[in-house]
DSSP file (Angstrom, degrees, kcal/mol; ACC not computed):
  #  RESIDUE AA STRUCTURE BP1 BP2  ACC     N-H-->O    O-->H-N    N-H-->O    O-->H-N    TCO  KAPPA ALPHA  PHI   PSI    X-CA   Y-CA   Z-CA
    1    1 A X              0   0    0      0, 0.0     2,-0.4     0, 0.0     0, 0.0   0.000 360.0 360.0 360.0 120.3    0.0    0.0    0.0
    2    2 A X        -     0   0    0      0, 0.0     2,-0.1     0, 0.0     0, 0.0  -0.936 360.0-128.5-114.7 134.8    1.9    3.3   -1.3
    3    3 A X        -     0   0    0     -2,-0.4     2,-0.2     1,-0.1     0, 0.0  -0.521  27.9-101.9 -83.0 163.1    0.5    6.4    0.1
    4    4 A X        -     0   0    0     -2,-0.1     2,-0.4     1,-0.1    -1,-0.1  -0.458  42.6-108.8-103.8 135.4   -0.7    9.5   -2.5
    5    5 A X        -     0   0    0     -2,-0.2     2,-0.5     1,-0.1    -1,-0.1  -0.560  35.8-117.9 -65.6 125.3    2.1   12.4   -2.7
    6    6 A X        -     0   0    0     -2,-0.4     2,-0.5     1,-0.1    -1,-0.1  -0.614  12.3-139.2 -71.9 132.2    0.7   15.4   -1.0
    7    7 A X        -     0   0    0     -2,-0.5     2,-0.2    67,-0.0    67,-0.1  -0.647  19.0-152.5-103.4 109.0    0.4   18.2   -3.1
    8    8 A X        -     0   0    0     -2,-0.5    67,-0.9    65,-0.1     2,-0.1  -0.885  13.9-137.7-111.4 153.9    1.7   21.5   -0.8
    9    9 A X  B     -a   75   0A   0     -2,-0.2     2,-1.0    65,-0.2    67,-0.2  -0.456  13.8-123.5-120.2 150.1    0.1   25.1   -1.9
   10   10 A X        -     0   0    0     65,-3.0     8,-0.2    -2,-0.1    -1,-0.0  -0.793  34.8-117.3-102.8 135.1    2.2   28.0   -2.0
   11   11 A X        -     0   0    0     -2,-1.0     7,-1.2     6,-0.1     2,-0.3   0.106  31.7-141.0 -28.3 150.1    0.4   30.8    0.5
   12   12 A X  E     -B   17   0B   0      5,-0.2     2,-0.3     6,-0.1     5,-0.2  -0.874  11.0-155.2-113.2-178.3   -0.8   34.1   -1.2
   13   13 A X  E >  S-B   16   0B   0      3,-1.5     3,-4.0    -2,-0.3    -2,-0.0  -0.939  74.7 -27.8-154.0 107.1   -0.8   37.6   -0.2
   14   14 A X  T 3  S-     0   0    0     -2,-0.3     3,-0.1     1,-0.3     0, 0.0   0.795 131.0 -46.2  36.1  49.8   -3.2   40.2   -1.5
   15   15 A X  T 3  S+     0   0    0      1,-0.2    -1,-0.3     0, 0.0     2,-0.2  -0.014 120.0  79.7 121.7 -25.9   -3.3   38.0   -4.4
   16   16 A X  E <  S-B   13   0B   0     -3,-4.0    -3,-1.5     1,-0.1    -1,-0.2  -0.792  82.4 -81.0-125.7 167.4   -0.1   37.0   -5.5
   17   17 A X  E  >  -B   12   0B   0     -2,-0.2     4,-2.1    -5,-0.2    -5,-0.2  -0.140  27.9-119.0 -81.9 177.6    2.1   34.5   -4.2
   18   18 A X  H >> S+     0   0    0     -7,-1.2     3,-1.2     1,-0.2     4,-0.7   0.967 111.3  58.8 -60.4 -51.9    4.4   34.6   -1.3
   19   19 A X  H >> S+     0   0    0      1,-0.3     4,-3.9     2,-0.2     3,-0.8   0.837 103.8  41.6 -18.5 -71.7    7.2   34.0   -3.9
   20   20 A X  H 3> S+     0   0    0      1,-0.3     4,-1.1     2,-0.2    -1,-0.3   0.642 112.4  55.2 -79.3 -10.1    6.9   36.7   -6.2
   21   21 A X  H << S+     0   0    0     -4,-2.1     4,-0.4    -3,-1.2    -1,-0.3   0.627 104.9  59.4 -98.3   3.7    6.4   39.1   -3.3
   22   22 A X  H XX S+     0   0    0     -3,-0.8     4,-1.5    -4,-0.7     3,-0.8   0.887 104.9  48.4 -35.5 -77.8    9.8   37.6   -2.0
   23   23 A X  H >X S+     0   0    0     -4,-3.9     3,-4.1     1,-0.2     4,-2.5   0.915 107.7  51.8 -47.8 -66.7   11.7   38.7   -5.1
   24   24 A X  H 3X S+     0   0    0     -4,-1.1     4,-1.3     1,-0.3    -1,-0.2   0.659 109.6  47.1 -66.4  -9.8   10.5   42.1   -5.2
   25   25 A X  H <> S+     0   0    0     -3,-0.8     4,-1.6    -4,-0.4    -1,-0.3   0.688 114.3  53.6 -81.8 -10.0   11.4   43.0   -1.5
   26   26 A X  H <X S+     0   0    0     -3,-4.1     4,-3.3    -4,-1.5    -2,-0.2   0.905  99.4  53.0 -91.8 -24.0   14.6   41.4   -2.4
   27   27 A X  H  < S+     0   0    0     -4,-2.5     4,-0.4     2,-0.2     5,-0.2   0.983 116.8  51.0 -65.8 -44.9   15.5   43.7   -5.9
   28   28 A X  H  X S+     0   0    0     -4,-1.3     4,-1.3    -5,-0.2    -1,-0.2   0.929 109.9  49.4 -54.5 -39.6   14.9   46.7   -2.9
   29   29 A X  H  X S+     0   0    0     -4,-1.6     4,-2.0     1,-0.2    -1,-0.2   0.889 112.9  39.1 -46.3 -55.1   17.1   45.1   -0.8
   30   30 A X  H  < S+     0   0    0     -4,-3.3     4,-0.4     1,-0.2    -1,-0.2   0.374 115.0  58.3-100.1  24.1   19.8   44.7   -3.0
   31   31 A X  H  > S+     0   0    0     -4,-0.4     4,-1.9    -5,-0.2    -1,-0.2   0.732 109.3  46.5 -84.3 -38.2   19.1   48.2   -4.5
   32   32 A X  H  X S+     0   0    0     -4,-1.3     4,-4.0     2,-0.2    -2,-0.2   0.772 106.1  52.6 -84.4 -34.7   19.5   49.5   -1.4
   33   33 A X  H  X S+     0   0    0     -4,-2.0     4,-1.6     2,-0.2     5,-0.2   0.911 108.5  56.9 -72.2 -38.8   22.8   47.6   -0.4
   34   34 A X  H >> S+     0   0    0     -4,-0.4     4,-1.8     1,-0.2     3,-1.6   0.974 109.1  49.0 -60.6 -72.9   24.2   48.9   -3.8
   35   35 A X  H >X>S+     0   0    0     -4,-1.9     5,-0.9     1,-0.3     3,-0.9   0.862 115.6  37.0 -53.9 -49.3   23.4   52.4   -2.5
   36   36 A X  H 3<5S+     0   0    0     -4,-4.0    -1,-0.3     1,-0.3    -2,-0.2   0.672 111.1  58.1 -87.9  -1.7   24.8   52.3    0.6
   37   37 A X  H <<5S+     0   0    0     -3,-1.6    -1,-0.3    -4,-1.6    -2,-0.2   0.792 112.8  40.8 -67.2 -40.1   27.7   50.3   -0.3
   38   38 A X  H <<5S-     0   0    0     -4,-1.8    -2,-0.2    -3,-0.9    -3,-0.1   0.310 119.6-115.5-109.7  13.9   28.9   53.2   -3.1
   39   39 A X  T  <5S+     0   0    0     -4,-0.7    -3,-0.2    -5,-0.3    -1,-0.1   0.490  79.3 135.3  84.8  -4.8   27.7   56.0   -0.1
   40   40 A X  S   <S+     0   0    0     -5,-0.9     2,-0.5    -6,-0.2    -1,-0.1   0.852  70.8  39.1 -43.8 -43.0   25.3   57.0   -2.1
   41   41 A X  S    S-     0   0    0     -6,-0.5     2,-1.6    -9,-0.2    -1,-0.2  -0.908  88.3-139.2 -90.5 104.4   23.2   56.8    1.2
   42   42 A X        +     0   0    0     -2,-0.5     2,-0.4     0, 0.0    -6,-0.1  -0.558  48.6 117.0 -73.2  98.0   24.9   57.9    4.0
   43   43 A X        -     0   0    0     -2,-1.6     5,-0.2     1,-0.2     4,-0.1  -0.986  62.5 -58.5-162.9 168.2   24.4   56.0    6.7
   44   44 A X        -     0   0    0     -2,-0.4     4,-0.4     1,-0.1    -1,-0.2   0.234  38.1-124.1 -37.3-172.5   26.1   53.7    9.3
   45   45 A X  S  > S+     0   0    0      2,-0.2     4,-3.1     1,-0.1     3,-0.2   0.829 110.9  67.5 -64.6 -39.1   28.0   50.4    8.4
   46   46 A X  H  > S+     0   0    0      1,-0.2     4,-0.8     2,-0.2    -1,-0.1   0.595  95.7  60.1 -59.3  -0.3   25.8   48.6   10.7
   47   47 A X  H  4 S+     0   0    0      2,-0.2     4,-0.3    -4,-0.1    -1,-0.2   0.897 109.0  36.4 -72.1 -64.9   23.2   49.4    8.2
   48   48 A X  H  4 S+     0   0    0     -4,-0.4     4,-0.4    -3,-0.2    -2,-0.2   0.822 112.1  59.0 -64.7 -36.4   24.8   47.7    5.3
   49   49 A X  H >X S+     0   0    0     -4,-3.1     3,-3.1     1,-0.2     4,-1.3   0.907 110.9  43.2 -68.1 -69.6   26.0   44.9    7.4
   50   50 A X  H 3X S+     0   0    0     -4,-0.8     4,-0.7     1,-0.3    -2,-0.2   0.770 114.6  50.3 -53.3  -2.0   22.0   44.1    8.5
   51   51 A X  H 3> S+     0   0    0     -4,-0.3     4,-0.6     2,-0.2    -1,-0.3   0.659 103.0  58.7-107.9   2.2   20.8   44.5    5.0
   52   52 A X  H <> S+     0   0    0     -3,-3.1     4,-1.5    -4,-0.4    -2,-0.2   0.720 108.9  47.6 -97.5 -46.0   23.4   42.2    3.9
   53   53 A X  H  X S+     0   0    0     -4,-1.3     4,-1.4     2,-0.2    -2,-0.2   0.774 111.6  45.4 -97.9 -16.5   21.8   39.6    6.2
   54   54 A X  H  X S+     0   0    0     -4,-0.7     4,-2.0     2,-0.2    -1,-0.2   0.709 107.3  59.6 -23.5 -65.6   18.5   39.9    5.4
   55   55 A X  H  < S+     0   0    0     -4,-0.6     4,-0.4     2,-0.2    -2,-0.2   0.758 108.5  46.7 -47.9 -44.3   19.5   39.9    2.0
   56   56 A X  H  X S+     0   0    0     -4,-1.5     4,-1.2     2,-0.2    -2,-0.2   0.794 110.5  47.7 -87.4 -25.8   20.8   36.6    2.7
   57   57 A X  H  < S+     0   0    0     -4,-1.4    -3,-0.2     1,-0.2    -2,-0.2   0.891 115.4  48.9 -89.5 -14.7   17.6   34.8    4.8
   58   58 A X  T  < S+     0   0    0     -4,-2.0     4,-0.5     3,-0.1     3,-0.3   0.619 107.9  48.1 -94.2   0.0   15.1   36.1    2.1
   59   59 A X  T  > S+     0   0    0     -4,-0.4     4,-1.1    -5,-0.2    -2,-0.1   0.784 115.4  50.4 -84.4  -9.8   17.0   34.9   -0.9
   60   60 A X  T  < S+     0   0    0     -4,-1.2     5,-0.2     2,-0.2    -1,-0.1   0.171 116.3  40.9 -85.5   3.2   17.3   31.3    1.2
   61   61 A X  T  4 S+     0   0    0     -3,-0.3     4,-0.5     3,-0.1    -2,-0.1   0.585 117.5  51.6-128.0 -17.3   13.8   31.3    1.8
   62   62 A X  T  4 S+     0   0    0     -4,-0.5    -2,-0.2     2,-0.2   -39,-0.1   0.688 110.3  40.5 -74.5 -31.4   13.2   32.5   -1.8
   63   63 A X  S  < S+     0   0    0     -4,-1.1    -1,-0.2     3,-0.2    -3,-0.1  -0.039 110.5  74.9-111.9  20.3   15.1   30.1   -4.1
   64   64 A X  S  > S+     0   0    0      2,-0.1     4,-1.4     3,-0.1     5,-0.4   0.501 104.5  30.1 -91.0 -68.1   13.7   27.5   -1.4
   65   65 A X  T  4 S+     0   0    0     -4,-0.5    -2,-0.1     2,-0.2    -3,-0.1   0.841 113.6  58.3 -87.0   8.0   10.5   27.6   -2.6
   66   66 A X  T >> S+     0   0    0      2,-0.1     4,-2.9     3,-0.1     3,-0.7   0.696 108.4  52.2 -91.4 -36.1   11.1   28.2   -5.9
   67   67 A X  H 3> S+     0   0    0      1,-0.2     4,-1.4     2,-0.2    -2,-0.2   0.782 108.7  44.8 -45.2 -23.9   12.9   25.2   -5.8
   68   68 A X  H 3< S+     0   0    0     -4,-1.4     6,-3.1     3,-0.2     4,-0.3   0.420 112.4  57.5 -83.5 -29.3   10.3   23.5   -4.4
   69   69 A X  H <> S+     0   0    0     -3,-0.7     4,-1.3    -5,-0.4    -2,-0.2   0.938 117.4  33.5 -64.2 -66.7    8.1   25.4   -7.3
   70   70 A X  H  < S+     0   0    0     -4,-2.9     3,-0.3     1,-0.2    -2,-0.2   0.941 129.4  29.6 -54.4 -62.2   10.3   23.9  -10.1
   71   71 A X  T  < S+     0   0    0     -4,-1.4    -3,-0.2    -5,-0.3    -1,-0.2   0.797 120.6  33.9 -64.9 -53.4   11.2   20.5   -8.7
   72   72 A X  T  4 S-     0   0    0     -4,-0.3    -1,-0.2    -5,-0.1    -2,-0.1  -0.020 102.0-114.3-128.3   4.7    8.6   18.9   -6.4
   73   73 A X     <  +     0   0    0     -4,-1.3    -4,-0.2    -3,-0.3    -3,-0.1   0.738  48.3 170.6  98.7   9.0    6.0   20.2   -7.9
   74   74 A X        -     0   0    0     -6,-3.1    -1,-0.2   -67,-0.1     2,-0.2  -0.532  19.3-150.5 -82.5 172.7    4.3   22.6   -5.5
   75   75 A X  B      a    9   0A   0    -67,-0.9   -65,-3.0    -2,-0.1    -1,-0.0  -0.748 360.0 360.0-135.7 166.3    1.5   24.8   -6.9
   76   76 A X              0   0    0     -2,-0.2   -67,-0.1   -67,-0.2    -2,-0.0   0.533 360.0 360.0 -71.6 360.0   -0.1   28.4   -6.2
């Protein structure tokens, strides 16, 4: 007796999925790290260091479920 693969949904948010509102906080992110890396923005370092780590747990939580999109077969 083989049990049926469970199909897992990806959440939405005002419409769209969690995913694609993932990316776009992360193109701000790393818009933003640009600017304050070339001073553009003046402000402390500790600013650019926390937006640097940020940067790095939503793009790990971002090509994780688009990996999970592509591969395995989750759905919107």
């Amino acid at each position: 007796m083989s049990a049926l693969p469970t199909m897992a949904t990806i959440p939405l948010l005002f419409g769209k999925p969690v995913n694609i509102w993932l990316g776009m906080v992360l193109a701000v992110l790393v818009v933003l790290q640009v600017l304050l890396g070339a001073r553009v923005l003046k402000l402390p370092f500790v600013v650019h260091r926390i937006n640097g780590f940020a940067i790095l747990a939503i793009a790990v939580v971002h090509g994780f479920i688009g990996y999970m999109i592509w591969f395995h077969g989750w759905v919107y």
